[in-house]
Phi, psi and omega in degrees: 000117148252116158315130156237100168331316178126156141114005209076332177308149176247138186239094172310100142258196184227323183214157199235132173242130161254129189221076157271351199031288159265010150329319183275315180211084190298164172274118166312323175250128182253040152044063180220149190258127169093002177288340167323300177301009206270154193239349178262173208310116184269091199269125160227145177313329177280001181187061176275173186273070172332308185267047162257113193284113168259009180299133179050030173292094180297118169259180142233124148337352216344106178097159157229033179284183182336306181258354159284322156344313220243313161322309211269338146299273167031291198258345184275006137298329214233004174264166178276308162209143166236151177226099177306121178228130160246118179261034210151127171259167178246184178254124181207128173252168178306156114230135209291119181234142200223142146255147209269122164317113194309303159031285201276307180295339181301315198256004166272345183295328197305134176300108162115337184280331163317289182307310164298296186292014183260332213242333181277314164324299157354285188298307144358293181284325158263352178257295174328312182225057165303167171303300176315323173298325177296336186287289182342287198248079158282038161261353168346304199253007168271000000 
């Protein structure tokens, strides 16, 4: 199979996995108690309404996964109040973004070193700040 992402590039595979998930087959009941009755506008990421106006608009959100990330700045200029419901928290830690010191590119080009400090990383993240680890240590996960 080959793609073209844009930009020109060509993209060569042996297999294409689509993990659009829920994407494919949104759920008609979204396991909310009282959501039948709700009478206002129903938006979803998989077929939202580019010409539905949310200028001075109360929204809410339902999730905080992948495509409420990227929504919900998107749209909290132009809404009146958005409000965010999380129904499962996830685990999220910081991330730091830096720029990395030619120094550092020098020493990750070394063979093997790049793969070690990738396994130490690893290792860290699962070990250090496990679910489990969290009883221990909550401020971990804050």
């Amino acid at each position: 199979m080959e793609a073209s992402p844009g930009g020109g590039a060509v993209v060569t595979a042996h297999f294409a996995i689509s993990a659009v998930g829920a994407f494919v087959r949104p759920k008609a009941d979204v396991g909310i108690s009282g959501a039948s009755s709700f009478r206002g506008k129903v938006l979803r990421p998989s077929s939202w309404d580019d010409d539905y106006d949310l200028t001075g608009k109360r929204v809410g959100i339902i999730g905080t996964g992948a495509s409420a990330v990227q929504i919900d700045p998107s749209i909290a200029p132009q809404v009146e109040q958005l409000t965010v419901f999380q129904r499962t928290p996830v685990w999220v830690l910081p991330k730091p973004d830096f720029q990395v010191p030619r120094a550092l590119h020098r020493v990750l080009a070394i063979p093997g070193c790049s793969r070690c400090c990738t396994a130490v990383r690893w290792w860290s993240s699962t070990s250090l700040c496990a679910p489990s680890s969290a009883y221990r240590e909550p401020s971990c996960t804050r």
